[in-house]
Structures are given as structure tokens and as C-alpha cells.
C-alpha positions in Angstrom: 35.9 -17.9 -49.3 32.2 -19.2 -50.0 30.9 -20.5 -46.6 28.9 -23.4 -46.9 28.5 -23.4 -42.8 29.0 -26.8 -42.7 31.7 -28.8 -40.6 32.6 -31.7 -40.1 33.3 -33.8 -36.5 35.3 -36.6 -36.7 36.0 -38.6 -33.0 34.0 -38.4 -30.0 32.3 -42.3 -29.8 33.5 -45.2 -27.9 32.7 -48.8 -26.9 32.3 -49.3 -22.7 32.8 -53.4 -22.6 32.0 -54.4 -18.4 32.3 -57.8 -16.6 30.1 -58.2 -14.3 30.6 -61.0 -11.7 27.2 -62.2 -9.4 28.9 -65.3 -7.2 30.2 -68.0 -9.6 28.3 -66.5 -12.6 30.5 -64.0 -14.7 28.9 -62.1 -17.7 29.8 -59.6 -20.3 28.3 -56.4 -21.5 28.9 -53.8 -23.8 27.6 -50.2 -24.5 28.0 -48.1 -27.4 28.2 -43.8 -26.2 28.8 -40.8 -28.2 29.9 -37.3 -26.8 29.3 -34.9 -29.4 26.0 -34.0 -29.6 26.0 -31.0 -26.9 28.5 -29.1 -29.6 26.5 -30.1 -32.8 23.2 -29.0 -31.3 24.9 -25.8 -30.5 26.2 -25.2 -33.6 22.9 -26.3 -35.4 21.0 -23.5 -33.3 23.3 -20.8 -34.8 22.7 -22.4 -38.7 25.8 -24.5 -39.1 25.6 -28.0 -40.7 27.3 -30.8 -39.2 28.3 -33.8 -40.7 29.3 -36.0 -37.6 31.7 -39.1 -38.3 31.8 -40.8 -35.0 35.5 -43.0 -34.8 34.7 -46.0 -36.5 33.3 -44.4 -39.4 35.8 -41.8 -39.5 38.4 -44.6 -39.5 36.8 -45.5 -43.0 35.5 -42.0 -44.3 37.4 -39.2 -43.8 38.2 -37.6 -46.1 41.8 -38.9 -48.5 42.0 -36.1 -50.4 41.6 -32.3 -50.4 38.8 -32.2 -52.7 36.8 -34.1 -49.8 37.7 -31.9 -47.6 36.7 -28.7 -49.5 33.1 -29.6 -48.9 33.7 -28.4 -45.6 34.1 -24.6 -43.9 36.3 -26.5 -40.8 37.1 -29.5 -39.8 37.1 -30.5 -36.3 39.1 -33.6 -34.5 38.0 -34.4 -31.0 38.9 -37.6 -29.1 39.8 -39.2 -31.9 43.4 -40.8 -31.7 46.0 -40.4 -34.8 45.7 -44.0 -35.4 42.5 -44.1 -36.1 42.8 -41.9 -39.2 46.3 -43.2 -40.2 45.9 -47.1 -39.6 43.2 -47.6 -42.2 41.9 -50.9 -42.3 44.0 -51.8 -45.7 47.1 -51.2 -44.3 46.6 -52.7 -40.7 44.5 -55.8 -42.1 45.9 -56.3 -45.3 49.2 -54.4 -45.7 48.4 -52.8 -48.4 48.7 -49.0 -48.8 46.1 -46.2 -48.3 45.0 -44.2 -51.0 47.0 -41.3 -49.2 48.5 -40.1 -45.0 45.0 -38.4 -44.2 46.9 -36.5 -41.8 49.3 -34.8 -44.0 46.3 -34.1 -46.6 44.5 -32.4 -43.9 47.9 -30.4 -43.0 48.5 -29.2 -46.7 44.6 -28.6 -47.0 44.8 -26.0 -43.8 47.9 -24.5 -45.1 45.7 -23.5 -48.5 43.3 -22.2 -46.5 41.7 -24.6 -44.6 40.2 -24.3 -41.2 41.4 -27.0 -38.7 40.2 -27.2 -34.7 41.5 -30.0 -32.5 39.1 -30.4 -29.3 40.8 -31.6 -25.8 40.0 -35.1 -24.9 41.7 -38.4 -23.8 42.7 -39.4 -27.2 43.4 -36.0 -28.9 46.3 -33.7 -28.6 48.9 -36.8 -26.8 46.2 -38.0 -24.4 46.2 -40.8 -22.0 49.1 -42.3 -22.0 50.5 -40.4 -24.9 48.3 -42.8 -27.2 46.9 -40.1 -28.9 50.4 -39.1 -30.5 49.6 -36.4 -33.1 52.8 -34.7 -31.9 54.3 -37.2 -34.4 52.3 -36.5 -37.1 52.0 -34.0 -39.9 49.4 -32.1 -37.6 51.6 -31.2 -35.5 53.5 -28.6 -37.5 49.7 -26.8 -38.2 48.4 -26.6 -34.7 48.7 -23.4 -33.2 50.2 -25.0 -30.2 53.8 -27.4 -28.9 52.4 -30.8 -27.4 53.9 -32.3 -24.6 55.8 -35.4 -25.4 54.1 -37.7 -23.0 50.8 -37.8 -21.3 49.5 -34.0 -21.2 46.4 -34.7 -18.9 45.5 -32.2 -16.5 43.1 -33.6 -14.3 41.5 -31.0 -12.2 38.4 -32.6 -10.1 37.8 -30.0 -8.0 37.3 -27.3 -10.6 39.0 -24.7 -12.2 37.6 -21.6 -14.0 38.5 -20.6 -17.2 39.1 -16.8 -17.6 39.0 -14.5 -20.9 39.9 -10.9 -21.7 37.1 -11.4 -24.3 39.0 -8.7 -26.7 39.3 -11.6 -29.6 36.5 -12.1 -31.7 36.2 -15.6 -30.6 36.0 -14.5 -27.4 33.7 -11.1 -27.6 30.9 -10.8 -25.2 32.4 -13.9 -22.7 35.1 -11.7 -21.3 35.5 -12.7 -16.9 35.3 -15.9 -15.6 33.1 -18.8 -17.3 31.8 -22.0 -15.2 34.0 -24.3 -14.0 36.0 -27.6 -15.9 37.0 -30.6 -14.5 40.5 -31.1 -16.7 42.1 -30.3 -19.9 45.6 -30.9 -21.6 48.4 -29.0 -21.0 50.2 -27.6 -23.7 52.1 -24.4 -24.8 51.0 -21.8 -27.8 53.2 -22.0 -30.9 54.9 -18.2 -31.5 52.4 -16.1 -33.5 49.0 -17.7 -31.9 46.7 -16.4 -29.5 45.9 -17.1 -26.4 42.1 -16.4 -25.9 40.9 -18.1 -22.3 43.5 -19.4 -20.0 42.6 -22.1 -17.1 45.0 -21.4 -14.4 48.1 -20.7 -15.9 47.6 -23.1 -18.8 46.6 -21.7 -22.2 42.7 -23.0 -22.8 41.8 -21.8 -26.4 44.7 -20.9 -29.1 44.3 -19.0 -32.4 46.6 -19.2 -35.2 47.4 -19.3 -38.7 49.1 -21.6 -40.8 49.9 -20.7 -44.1 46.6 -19.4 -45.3 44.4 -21.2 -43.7 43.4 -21.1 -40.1 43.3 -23.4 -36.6 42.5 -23.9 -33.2 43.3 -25.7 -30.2 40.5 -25.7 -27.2 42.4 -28.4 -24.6 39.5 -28.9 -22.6 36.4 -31.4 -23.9 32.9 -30.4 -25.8 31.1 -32.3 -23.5 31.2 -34.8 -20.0 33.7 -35.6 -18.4 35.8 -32.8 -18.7 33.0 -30.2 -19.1 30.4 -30.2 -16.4 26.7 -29.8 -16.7 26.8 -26.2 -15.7 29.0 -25.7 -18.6 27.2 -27.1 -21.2 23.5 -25.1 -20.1 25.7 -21.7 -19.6 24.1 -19.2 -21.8 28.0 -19.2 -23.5 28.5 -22.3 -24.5 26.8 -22.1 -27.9 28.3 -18.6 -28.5 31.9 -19.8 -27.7 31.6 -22.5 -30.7 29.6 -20.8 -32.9 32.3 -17.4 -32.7 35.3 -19.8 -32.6 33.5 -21.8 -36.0 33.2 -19.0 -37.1 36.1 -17.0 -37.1 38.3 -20.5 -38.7 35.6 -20.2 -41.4 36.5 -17.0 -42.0 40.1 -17.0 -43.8 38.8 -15.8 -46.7 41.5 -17.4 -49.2 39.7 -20.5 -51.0 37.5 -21.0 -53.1 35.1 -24.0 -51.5 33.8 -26.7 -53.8 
């Protein structure tokens, strides 16, 4: 497969509306945030593109068909809920149908040799409150992991760190310990993935295959709240994604557009 070192990030934006009340005076305001950019700086210093979709674009542009998609070496989802990609705004608004289930594109894209990576977060895997839901979607049958069926939070505010054998290539050169994270979701690896890093006894990062394409599941976040300041400056950080971009890059089986 022809790299073309680009990837594309849908998810990881959101809308922080707060009431503030001063006495008998009550006011409103609203701030726009996005979490993403410690992982796309990362992976622009080791040469990868990054074409970043924050939610409410994504909920309009991502890709409907595998021909999109094939502009792309992997895609990533991160904190992005299922119903943002499958509740477009023609069939929520107007009831009308979308061009195609994006979801089930991007399944059947992997399994011809895609590269698919889901990042931990309060709206991927389940999520808070299970809103996430992509255990009921076609995704779910790609991942290289078996979702909880409610919410799979693991909130860990003290700290917990991750540990890796560093014998995968993903992995190579961050074997021992890495700095501590503050949560991550809880779920089990599907038979025939890899377990890479482990937090506690919870799997952390899973490698798989599906079809002839390749995924990953990291269940912590790519940035606050989940990952700490100490993990986003350690020297690993930008190795970790660039070796995990890189090895779902590599599955060698298409031919990219």
C-alpha cells in the first residue's frame, strides 16, 4: 500500500455552556474547546498529515463512501459519539435518508485494508452513560476489542501507570512503566489481538486485524482529562502515536487513491 501519511481525526471538540448567577442577576455563557491538538502536533513532528474534523464538521463531512476514505493512510475516532456520524442532519431534521450508514462504510473500508484506531474518551468506545454506543454499530465487529454493554468508564484520580513489554513494534523503545493517567475505559481484547500496554489489569492499547485491514483501540484519551500534563511532555508521547500510526498504515494490501 502507497502511504500518503496522512490521517484523518474526527471527534475531540465540544461546546461548555455555564450559568452564572451574581445575586438576582443570572447570565449565560458559552465556550467553544478542542482536545486534539497535543496528538496532531505529535504526529506532524514525525511527517504525518492530519486532516482534523472536529464533531460538528465531522457530523457533515466524513467521509460516505470508501473512495473518501481512501485519501487517508488511518482513520482515527476519538470522543466522538456514534450518533454523530450516523444521525446526519437529513435524516434527524428532515427524515430523509443519508447517502449511506458511515459506520458500516468505514467497517467494510477496514476489512479491505483500511486502518481504523478508536481513542478512549467520554463519548467513544460506550462512554458516559453508554451514550457513546458503538457496541451497536457495525464498528463493533472491526475493533480489536468486546465493549462493555453499559458505561465502561474507569475513573482513576489518583493515577495509575501504564506498563509495556515494548516487544511490539508499536511499542519498541517504551518498554517499563510510562507516566501516570488519570482514567480510561474498560474493555476486553477480541481473540487474535494484542495486548501492547496494560493499566492495572485492564488492557490499554490493542492490535488487531480485521480482514485485511488493520485497527486499534487505546482506551485512555490523547489529551486532558484523562492524560495528564506529564504525559503529554514525556519524551514518548510522540513516539507512541507516530509507531502505533504507523504500524495501522502499514497493512500493505490497498492500493490508496
Amino acid at each position: 500500500m502507497t502511504q500518503n501519511r496522512t490521517v484523518l481525526l474526527a471527534g475531540e471538540s465540544w461546546s461548555t455552556t455555564s450559568v452564572h448567577t451574581k445575586g438576582f442577576d443570572t447570565f449565560h455563557t458559552s465556550a467553544y474547546e478542542e482536545g486534539a491538538w497535543p496528538f496532531i502536533r505529535a504526529l506532524e513532528s514525525r511527517g504525518w498529515a492530519v486532516d482534523f474534523q472536529p464533531n460538528h464538521v465531522a457530523s457533515l463531512d466524513f467521509p460516505y463512501t470508501a473512495e473518501e476514505l481512501d485519501k487517508y493512510d488511518v482513520v482515527v475516532l476519538s470522543d466522538i459519539g456514534a450518533n454523530t456520524l450516523l444521525l446526519t442532519q437529513s435524516v434527524f431534521t428532515q427524515g430523509k435518508p443519508a447517502p449511506s450508514n458511515r459506520l458500516r462504510v468505514l467497517a467494510d473500508w477496514v476489512r479491505e485494508g483500511g486502518a481504523l484506531l478508536m481513542v478512549g474518551g467520554y463519548l467513544s468506545f460506550q462512554g458516559i452513560e453508554a451514550k457513546a454506543n458503538y457496541r451497536a454499530t457495525p464498528l463493533a465487529d472491526v475493533l480489536p476489542v468486546l465493549m462493555e454493554v453499559g458505561d465502561d468508564r474507569e475513573e482513576v484520580p489518583e493515577g495509575v501507570r501504564p506498563l509495556s513489554s515494548g516487544e511490539h513494534d508499536v511499542t519498541a523503545g517504551l518498554a517499563g512503566e510510562w507516566p501516570a493517567i488519570l482514567g480510561y475505559q474498560r474493555f476486553a481484547a477480541r481473540e487474535g489481538a494484542e495486548v501492547v500496554a496494560t493499566a492495572g489489569d485492564h488492557p490499554l492499547v490493542v492490535v488487531g486485524e480485521a480482514g485485511e485491514g488493520r485497527v486499534a483501540a487505546v482506551a485512555t484519551d490523547m489529551g486532558p482529562h484523562w492524560l495528564p500534563s506529564e504525559f503529554i511532555e514525556w519524551d514518548g508521547y510522540a513516539q507512541l502515536w507516530d509507531q502505533l500510526i504507523e504500524w495501522l498504515a502499514d497493512s500493505g494490501t490497498r492500493e490508496q487513491a
